[in-house]
DOSE-304328 format. One record per residue (C-alpha): residue in one letter; residue number from 1; x, y, z. Coordinates in nm, 2 decimals, padded with zeros to 4 digits. Layout:
BEGIN
<r><aa>a</aa><i>NUM</i><xx>X</xx><yy>Y</yy><zz>Z</zz></r>
...
END
This chain:
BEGIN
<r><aa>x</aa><i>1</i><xx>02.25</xx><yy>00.77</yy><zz>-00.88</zz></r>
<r><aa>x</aa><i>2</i><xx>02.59</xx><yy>00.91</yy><zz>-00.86</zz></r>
<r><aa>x</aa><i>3</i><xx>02.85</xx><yy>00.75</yy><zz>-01.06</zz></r>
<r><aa>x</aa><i>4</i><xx>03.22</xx><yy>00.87</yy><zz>-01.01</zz></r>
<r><aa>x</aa><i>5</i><xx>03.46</xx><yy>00.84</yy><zz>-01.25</zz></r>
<r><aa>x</aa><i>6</i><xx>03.83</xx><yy>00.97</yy><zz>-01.18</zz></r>
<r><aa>x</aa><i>7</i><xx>04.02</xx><yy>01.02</yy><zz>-01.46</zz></r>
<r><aa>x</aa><i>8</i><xx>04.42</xx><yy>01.12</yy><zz>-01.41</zz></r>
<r><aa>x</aa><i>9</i><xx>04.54</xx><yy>01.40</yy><zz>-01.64</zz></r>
<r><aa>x</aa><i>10</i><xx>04.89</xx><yy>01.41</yy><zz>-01.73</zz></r>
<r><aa>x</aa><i>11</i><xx>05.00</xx><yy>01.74</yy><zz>-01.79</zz></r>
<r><aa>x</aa><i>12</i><xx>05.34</xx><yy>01.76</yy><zz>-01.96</zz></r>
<r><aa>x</aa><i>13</i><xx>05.44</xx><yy>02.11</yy><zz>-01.89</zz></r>
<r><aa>x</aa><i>14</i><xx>05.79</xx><yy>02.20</yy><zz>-01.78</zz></r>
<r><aa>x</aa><i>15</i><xx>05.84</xx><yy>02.27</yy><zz>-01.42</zz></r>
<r><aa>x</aa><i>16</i><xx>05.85</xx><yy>02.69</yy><zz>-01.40</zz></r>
<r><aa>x</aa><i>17</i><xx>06.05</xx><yy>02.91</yy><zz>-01.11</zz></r>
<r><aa>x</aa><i>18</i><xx>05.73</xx><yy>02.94</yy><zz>-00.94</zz></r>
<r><aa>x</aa><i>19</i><xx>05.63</xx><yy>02.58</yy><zz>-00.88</zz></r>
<r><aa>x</aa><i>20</i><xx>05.72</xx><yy>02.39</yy><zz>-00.57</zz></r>
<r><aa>x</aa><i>21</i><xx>06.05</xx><yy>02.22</yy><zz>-00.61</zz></r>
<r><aa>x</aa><i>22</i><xx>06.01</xx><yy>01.87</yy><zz>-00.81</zz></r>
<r><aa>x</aa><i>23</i><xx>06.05</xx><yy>01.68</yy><zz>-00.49</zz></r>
<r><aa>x</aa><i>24</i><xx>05.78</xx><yy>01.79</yy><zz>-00.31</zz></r>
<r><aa>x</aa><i>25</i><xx>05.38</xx><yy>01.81</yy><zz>-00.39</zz></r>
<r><aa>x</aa><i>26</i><xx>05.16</xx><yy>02.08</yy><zz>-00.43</zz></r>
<r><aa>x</aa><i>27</i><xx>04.92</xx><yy>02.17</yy><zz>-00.21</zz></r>
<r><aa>x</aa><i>28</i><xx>04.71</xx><yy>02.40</yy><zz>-00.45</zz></r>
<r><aa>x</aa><i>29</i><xx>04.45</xx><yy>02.19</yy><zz>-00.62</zz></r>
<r><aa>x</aa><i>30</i><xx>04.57</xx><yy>01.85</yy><zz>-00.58</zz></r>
<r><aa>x</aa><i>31</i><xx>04.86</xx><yy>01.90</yy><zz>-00.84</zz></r>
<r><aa>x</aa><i>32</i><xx>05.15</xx><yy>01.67</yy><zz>-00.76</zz></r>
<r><aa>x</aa><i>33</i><xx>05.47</xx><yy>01.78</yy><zz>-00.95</zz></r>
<r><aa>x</aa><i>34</i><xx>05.71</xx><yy>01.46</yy><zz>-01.04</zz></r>
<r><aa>x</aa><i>35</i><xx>06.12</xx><yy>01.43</yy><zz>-00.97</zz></r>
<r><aa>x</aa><i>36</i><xx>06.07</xx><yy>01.43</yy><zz>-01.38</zz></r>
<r><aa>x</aa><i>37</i><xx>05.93</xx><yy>01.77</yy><zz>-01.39</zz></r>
<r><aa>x</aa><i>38</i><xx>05.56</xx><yy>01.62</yy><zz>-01.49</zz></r>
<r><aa>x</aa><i>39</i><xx>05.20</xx><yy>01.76</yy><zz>-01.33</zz></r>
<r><aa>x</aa><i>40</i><xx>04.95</xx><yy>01.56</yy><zz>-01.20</zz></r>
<r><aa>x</aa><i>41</i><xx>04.62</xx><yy>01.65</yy><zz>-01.14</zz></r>
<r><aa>x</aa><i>42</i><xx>04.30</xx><yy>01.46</yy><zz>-01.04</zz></r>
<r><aa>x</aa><i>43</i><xx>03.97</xx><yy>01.53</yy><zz>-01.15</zz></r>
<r><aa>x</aa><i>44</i><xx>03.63</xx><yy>01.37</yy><zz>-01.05</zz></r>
<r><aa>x</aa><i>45</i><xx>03.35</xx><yy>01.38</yy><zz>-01.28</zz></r>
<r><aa>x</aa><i>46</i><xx>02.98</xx><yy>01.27</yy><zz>-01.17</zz></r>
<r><aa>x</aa><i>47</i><xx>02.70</xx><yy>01.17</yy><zz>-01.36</zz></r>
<r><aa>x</aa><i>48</i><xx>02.33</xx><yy>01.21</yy><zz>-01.19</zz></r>
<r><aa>x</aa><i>49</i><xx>02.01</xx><yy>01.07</yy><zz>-01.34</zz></r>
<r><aa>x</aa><i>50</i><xx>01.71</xx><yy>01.26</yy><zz>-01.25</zz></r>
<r><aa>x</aa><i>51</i><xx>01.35</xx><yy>01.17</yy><zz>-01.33</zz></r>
<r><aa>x</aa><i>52</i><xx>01.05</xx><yy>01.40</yy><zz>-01.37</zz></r>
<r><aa>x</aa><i>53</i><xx>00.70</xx><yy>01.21</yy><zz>-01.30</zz></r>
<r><aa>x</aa><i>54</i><xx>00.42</xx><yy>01.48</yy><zz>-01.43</zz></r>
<r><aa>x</aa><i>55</i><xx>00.10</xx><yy>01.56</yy><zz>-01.28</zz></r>
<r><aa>x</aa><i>56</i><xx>-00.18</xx><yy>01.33</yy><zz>-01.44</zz></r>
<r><aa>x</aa><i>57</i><xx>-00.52</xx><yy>01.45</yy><zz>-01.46</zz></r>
<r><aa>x</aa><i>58</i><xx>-00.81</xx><yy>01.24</yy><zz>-01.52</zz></r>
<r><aa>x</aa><i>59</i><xx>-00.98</xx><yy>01.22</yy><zz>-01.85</zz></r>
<r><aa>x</aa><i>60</i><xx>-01.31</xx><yy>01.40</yy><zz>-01.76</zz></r>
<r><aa>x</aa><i>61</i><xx>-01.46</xx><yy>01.45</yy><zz>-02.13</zz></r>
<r><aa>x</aa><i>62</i><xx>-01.41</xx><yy>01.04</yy><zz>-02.21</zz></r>
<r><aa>x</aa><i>63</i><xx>-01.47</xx><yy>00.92</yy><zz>-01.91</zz></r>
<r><aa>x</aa><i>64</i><xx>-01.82</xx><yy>01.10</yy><zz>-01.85</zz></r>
<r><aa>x</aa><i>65</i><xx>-01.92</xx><yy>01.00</yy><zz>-02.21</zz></r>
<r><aa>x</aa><i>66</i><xx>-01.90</xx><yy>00.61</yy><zz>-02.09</zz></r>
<r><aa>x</aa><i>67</i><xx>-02.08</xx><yy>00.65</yy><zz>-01.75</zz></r>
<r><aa>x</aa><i>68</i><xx>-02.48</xx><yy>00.68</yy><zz>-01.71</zz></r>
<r><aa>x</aa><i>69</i><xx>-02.55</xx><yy>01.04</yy><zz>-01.52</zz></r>
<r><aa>x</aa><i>70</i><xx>-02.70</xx><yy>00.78</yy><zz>-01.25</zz></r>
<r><aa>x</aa><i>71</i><xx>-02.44</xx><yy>00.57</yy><zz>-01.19</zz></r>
<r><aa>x</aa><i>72</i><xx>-02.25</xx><yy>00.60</yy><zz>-00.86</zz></r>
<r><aa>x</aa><i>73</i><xx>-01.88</xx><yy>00.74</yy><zz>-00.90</zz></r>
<r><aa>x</aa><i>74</i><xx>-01.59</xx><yy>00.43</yy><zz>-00.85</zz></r>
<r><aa>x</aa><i>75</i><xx>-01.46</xx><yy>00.29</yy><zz>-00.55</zz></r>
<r><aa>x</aa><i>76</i><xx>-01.18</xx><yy>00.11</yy><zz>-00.46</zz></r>
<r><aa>x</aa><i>77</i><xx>-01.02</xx><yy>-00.04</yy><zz>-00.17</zz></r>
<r><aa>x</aa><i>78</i><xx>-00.62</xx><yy>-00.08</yy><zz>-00.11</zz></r>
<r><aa>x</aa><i>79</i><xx>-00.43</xx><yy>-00.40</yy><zz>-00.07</zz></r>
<r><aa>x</aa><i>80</i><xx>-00.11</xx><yy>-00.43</yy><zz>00.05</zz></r>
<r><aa>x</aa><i>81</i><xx>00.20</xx><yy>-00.45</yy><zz>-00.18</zz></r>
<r><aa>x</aa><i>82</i><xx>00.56</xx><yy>-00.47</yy><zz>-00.15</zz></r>
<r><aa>x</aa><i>83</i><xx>00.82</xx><yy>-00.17</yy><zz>-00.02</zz></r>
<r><aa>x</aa><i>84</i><xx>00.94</xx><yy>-00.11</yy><zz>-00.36</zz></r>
<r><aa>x</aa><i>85</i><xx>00.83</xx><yy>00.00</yy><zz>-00.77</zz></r>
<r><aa>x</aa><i>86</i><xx>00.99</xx><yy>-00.01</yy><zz>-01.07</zz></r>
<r><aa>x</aa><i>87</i><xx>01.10</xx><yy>00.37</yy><zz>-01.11</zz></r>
<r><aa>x</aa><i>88</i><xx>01.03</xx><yy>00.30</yy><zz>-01.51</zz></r>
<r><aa>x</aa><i>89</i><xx>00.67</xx><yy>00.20</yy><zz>-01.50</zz></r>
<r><aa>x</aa><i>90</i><xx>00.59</xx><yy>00.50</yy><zz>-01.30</zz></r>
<r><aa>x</aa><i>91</i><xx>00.39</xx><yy>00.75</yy><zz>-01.58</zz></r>
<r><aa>x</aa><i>92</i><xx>00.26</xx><yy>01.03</yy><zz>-01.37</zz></r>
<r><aa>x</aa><i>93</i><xx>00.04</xx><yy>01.11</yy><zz>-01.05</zz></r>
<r><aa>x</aa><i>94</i><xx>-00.25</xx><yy>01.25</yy><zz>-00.91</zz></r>
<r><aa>x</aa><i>95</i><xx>-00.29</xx><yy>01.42</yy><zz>-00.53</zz></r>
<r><aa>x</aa><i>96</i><xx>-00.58</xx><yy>01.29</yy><zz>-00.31</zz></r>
<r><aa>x</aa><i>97</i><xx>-00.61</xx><yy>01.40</yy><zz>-00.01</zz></r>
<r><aa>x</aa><i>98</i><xx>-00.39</xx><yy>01.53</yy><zz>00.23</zz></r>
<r><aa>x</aa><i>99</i><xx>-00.13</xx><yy>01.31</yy><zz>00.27</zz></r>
<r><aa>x</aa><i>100</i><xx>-00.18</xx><yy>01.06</yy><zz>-00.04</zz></r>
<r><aa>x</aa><i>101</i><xx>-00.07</xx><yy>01.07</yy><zz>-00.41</zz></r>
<r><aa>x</aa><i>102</i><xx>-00.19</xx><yy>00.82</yy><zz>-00.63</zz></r>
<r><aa>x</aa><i>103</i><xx>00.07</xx><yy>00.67</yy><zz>-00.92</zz></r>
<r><aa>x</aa><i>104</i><xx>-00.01</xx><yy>00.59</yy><zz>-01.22</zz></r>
<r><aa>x</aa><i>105</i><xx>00.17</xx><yy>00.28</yy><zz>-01.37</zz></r>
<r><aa>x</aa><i>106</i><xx>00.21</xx><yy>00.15</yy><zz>-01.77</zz></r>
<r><aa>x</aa><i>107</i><xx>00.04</xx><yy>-00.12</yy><zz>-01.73</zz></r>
<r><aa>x</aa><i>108</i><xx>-00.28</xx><yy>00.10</yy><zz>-01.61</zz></r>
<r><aa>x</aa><i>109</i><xx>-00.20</xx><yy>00.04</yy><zz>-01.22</zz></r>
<r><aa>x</aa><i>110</i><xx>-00.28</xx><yy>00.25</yy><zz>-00.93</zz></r>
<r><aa>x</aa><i>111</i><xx>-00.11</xx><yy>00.31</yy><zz>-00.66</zz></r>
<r><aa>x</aa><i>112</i><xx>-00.14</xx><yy>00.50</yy><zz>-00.37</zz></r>
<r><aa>x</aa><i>113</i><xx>00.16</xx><yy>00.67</yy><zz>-00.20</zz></r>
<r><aa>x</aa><i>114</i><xx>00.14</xx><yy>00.76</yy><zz>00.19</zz></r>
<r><aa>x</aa><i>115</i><xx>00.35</xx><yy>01.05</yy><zz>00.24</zz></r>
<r><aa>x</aa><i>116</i><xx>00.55</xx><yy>01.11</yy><zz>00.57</zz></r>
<r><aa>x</aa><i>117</i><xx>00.35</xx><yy>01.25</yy><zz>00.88</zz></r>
<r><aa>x</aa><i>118</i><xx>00.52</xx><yy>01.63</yy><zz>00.79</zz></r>
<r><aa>x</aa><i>119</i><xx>00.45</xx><yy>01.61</yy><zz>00.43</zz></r>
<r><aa>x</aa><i>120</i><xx>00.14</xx><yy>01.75</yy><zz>00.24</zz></r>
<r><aa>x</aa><i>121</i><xx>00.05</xx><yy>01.65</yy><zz>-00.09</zz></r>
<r><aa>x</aa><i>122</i><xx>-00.07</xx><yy>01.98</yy><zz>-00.23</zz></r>
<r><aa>x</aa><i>123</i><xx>00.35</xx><yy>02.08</yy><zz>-00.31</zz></r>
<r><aa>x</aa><i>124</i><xx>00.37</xx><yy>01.80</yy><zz>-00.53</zz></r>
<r><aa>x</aa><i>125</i><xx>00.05</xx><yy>01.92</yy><zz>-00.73</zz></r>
<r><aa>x</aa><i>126</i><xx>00.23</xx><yy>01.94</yy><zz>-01.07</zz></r>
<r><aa>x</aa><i>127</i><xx>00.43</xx><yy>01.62</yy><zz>-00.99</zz></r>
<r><aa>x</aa><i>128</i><xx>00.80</xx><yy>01.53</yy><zz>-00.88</zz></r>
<r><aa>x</aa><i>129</i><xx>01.11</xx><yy>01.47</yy><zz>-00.92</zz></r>
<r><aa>x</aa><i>130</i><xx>01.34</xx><yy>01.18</yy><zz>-00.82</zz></r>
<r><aa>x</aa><i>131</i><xx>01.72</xx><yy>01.07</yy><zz>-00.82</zz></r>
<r><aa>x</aa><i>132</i><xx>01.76</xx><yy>00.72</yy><zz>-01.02</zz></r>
<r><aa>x</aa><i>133</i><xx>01.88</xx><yy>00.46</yy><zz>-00.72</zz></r>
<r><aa>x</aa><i>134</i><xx>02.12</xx><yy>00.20</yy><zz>-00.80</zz></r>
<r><aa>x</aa><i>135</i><xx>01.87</xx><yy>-00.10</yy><zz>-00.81</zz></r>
<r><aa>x</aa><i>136</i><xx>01.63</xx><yy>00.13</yy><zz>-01.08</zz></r>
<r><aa>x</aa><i>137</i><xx>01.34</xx><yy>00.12</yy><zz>-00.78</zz></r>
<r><aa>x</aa><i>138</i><xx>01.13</xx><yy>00.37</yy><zz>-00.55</zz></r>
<r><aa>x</aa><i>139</i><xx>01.14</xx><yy>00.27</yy><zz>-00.21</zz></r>
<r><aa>x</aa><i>140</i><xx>00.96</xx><yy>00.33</yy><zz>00.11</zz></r>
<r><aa>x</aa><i>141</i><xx>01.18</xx><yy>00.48</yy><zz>00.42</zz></r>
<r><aa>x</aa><i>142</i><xx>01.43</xx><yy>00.56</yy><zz>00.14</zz></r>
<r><aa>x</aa><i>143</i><xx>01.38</xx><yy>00.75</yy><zz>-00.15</zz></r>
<r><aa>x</aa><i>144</i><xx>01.28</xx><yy>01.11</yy><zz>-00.17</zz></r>
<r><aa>x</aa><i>145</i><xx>01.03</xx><yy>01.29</yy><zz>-00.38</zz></r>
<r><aa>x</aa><i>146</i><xx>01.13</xx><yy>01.64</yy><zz>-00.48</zz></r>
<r><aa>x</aa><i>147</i><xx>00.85</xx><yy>01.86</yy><zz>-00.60</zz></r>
<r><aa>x</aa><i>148</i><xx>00.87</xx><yy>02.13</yy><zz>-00.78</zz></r>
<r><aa>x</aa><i>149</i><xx>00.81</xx><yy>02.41</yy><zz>-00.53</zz></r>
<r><aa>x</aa><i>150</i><xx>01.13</xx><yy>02.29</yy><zz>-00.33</zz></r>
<r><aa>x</aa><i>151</i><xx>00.96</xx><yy>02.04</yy><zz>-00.05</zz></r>
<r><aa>x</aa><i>152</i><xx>01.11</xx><yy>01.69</yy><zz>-00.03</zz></r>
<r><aa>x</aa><i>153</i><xx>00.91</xx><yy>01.43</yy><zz>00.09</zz></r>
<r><aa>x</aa><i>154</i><xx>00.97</xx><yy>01.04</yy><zz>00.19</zz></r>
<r><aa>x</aa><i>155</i><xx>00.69</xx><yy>00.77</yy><zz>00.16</zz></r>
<r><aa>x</aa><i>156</i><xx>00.59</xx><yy>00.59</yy><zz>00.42</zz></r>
<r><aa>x</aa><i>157</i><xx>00.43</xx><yy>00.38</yy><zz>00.23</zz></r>
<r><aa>x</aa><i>158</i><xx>00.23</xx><yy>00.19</yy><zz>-00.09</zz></r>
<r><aa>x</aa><i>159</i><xx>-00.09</xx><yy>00.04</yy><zz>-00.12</zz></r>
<r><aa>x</aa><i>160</i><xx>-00.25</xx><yy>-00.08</yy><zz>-00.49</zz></r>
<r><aa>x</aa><i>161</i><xx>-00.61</xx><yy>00.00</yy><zz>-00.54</zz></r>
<r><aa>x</aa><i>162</i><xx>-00.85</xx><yy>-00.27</yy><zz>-00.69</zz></r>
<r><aa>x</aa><i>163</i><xx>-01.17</xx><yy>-00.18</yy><zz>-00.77</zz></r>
<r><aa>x</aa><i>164</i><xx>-01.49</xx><yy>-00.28</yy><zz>-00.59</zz></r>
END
């Protein structure tokens, strides 16, 4: 999210021989000189949120300890859900696969991410970045994943996994 905020400086130096005559306007750097003698200046200031979501790896040691060595690994199915998450409840994320990465949500969610057709998965293996939008969500066809080796990826789109 980029938030601009312009803020007008008044600069109360006197007019030197140098400067433009006080009738007329600068043209170096947006300073405007007043019929008073006054400078004015403009300057923008931005303000960009950026959020890290880091790799999560599965918890091999406590998991195995719960699981009989016969027991067949999980599986799960997807089912739709909407174009959009809550940027906030995202906690971290796993590759699988080629094109997929798997989110990881606070309230112990998964949810699998289909990347774009040019996109591989393995760039974002120690996770992402991604710029705050206005409306605080992670949208399909619009927001872009930056990983940490410099690719930049759109989803195409999300699918929650349920277990069988």
């Amino acid at each position: 999210m980029s938030l601009s905020l312009f803020v007008s400086l008044l600069l109360a130096a006197p007019v030197s021989a140098e400067s433009p005559s006080p009738t007329t306007s600068s043209a170096r750097e947006g300073v405007f000189v007043s019929p008073t003698g006054l400078q004015f200046a403009q300057v923008r200031i931005e303000k960009r949120v950026i959020i890290r979501v880091p790799r999560r790896r599965p918890l091999v040691a406590s998991a195995l300890a719960d699981v009989p060595r016969n027991a067949a690994p999980r599986s799960y199915r997807e089912k739709k859900i909407g174009k959009c998450l809550p940027m906030r409840n995202i906690l971290g994320v796993q590759r699988f696969g080629e094109r997929y990465l798997d989110l990881v949500t606070r309230d112990r969610q998964q949810i699998r991410a289909r990347l774009k057709k040019k996109c591989q998965a393995r760039s974002f293996y120690s996770g992402f970045y991604m710029e705050k939008s206005r409306d605080g969500k992670i949208c399909v066809n619009r927001d872009i994943l930056h990983s940490r080796t410099g690719s930049k990826c759109e989803i195409d789109r999300f699918r929650l996994l349920v277990p069988e």
